[in-house]
Structure formats: structure tokens, C-alpha cells
N, C-alpha and C positions, 0 to 999 in steps of 0.2 A: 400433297404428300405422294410421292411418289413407291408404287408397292416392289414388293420385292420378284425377282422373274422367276414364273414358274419353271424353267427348266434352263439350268448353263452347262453348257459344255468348254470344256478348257482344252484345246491343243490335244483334240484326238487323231491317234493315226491308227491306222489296218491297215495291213498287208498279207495278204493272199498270196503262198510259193517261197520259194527260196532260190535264193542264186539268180543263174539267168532266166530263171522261170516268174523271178518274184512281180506282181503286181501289187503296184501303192493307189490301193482302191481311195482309202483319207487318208487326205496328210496335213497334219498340224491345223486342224480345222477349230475354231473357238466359235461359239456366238452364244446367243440367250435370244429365249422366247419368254413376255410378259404376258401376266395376266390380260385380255380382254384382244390380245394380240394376233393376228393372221400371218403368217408368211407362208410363200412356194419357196420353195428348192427347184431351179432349172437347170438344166446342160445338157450335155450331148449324151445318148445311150454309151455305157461304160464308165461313166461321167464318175461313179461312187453313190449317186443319191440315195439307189436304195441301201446301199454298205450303209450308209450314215444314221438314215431313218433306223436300222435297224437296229445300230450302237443307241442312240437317244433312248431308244423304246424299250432295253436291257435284253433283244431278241439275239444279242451278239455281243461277245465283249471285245474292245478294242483292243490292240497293243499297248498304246500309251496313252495318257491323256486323261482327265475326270469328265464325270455327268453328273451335276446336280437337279436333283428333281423336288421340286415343292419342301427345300430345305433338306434332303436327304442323299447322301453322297452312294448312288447307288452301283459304280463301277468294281467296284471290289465287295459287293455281294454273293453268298451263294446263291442254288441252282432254286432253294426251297423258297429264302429269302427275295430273290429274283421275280420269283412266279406271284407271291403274294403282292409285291410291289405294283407289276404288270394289271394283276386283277382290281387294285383298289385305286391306281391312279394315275394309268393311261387307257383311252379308248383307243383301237384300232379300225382305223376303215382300208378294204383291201380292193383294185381295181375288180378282184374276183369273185366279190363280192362275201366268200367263203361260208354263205347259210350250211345248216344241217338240215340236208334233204328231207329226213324221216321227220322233222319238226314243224309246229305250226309257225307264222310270221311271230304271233306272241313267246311260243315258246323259244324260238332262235331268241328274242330280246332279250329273255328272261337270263338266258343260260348262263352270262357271266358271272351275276350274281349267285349261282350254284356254288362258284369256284371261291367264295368271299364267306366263311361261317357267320352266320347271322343275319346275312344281309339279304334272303330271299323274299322273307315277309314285307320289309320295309321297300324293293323292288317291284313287289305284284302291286302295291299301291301306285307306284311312280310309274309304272309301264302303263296305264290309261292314260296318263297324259299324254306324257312320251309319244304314243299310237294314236291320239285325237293331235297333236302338235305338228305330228307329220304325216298327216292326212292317210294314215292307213286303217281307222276304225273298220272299214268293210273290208279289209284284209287278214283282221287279226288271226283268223281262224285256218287261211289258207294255206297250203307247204307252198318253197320256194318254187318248183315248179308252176305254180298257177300264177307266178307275177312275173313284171315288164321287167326289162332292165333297173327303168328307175324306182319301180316300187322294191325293187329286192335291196338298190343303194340306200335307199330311206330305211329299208330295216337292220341294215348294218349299221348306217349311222344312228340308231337309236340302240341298238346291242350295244355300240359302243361307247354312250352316253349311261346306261344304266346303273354302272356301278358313282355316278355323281365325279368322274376323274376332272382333273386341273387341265388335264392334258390329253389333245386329240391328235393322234399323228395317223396321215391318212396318203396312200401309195397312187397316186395317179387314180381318183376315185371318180374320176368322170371318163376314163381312158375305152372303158364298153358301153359307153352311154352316144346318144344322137347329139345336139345341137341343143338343141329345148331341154332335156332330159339333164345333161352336164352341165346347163346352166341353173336349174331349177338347185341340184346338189349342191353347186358351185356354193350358192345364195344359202341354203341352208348351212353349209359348213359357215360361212359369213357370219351368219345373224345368231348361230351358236356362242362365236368368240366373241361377240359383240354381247349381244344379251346376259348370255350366261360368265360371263367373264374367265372364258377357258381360252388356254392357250391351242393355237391350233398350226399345227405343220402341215402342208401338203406338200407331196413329190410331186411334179408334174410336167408333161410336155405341152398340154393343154393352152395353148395364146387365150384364149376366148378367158380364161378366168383370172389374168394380170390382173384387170379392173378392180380384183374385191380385194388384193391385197395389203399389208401395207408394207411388207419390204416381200423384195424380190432377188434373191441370193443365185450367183452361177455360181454352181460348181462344175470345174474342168478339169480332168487329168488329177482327180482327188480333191482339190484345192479352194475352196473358195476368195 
């Protein structure tokens, strides 16, 4: 039995400018991401990837075009409705990793579930694992200034696992990491969509992590 896909996009397009100024960041772009699923997004920088990424994730609304998210037609949403969506089920992982300096590793994880009424208590239970699953128990207490590259990408990707989302959409998240480091995340984004049965997008330049995916989309000149 085949499940239904966490997230369809229909013939989206963006355009940025008008006239002779206009850029066609997407154009007429459709696909679906299923449950337990991994895809990249590749092409050339101007390419649109992160234009795209960022229509799927509701951080931008398109011109034209729908986004279906875990059954929920979320393109013609408000700004309130929007934000609620975002917090209960998409993770985001960012190349910049984006921690809040003044916060501890646990408390960065904690923080989206703030944005979710109810769901902080049932969070501070899930964030021990969470922090033993991705090897930062002797971190927990640290601010982002005291970690590596890769321990600060570990603590994003479990901020952005906490609120339990369908869906991981993650921006070139090995792009400030080494070799060993990019691939370590690479593998953990991996075995996320695999194990946990989350759909997972990456944007990326990255060759070294083709291997874990199962499709591999160009986009060029907007287009895929």
C-alpha cells in the first residue's frame, strides 16, 4: 500500500522585478516528496533552489502554483495560519546554522516547541533522546559558541526535529562543515528519512552526499 506524499507541489512559479528587470527564479515547477523519502535539489548558484525551498517551507509565497503539505493546502494561507503550520510541521536546517547565542545546546532545541502551545512539556521529555541520538549529551548545557561546526549542525537538526514534523527541509546544511563533518550530517539527515519516516529536502552543492539520496533533481534557469 502505497502512503500518501508528504508534501506536492503543483506548477509553482516566482518571479522577482518587473519588466526588463524581471527575474523567473521558479517556473512551472511540480513534484512530491514521500514519506520515508530523501531528495537534493542541485544547479548552478541563481539556479532558484533556495526560491523554491523557501515557497515548499511557506517562508515565501509563490505567484502561482499550489503546495500540499501533509494533506493541507497551505499556499493561500495567512501570515498567523502560516507561522502555526511552519512550527508544527516543517523542521528547518540552515547552512548557518542559525543557534541563539545567549541559549544553551538544549535550550536552542527546546525553543520551537515555545512557538507550539502545549507542546513544551511533551518536548523537554523528547529532547533527552533527541540530545543522546545525536551524540550531544556532554553538550547539552553548552552556548553555541563552545561547539564545532558539526556539533552546532547536530543541534539544529534536532531543534528541527522537536516539534515531531513530516517534513525536513534543510539549505545546503553540510556547506560550513569539513569532509568527515558533511558526511557525518549527510548520514544523519539519511537515517532520519529512513528511520523516522520524514520526508526530507536538501538544497545543495555538495557531490560527496549524491550517494544517500534517492532522487536528484536540477534545477536550472528556475526549471526543473
Amino acid at each position: 500500500m502505497t502512503s500518501n506524499p508528504t508534501i506536492t507541489a503543483t506548477n509553482l512559479s516566482k518571479t522577482f522585478g518587473s519588466g526588463e528587470n524581471a527575474v523567473r527564479a521558479v517556473v512551472n515547477v511540480s513534484l512530491q516528496v514521500n514519506p520515508g523519502e530523501l531528495i537534493l535539489i542541485k544547479g548552478p548558484s541563481g539556479s532558484g533552489k533556495t526560491t523554491l525551498l523557501s515557497i515548499l517551507g511557506g517562508l515565501m509565497k509563490a505567484d502561482e502554483g499550489q503546495v500540499h503539505l501533509a494533506g493541507n493546502q497551505i499556499t493561500s494561507l495567512g501570515e498567523a495560519a502560516l507561522a502555526d503550520m511552519r512550527a508544527r510541521k516543517i523542521g528547518f536546517v540552515f547552512q548557518a546554522y542559525n543557534l541563539l547565542a545567549a541559549l544553551s545546546v538544549e535550550e536552542n532545541i527546546l525553543f520551537p516547541a515555545r512557538l507550539v502551545p502545549g507542546r513544551l512539556a511533551v518536548a523537554r521529555q523528547q529532547s533527552s533522546a533527541l540530545v543522546k541520538r545525536l551524540g550531544l549529551e556532554h553538550r547539552k548545557n553548552a552556548k553555541p559558541h563552545q561547539l564545532s561546526g558539526g556539533e552546532k549542525q547536530r543541534v539544529a537538526v534536532a531543534r528541527a526535529l522537536i516539534n515531531d514534523p513530516p517534513l525536513i527541509l534543510a539549505d545546503e546544511p553540510t556547506g560550513n562543515l569539513d569532509s568527515e563533518r558533511g558526511s557525518e550530517v549527510a548520514m544523519l539527515l539519511h537515517d532520519i528519512a529512513r528511520e523516522d519516516k520524514r520526508a526530507v529536502v536538501i538544497v545543495t552543492h555538495d557531490q560527496r552526499i549524491e550517494d544517500i539520496a534517492d532522487r536528484v533533481l536540477w534545477l536550472e534557469d528556475g526549471k526543473i
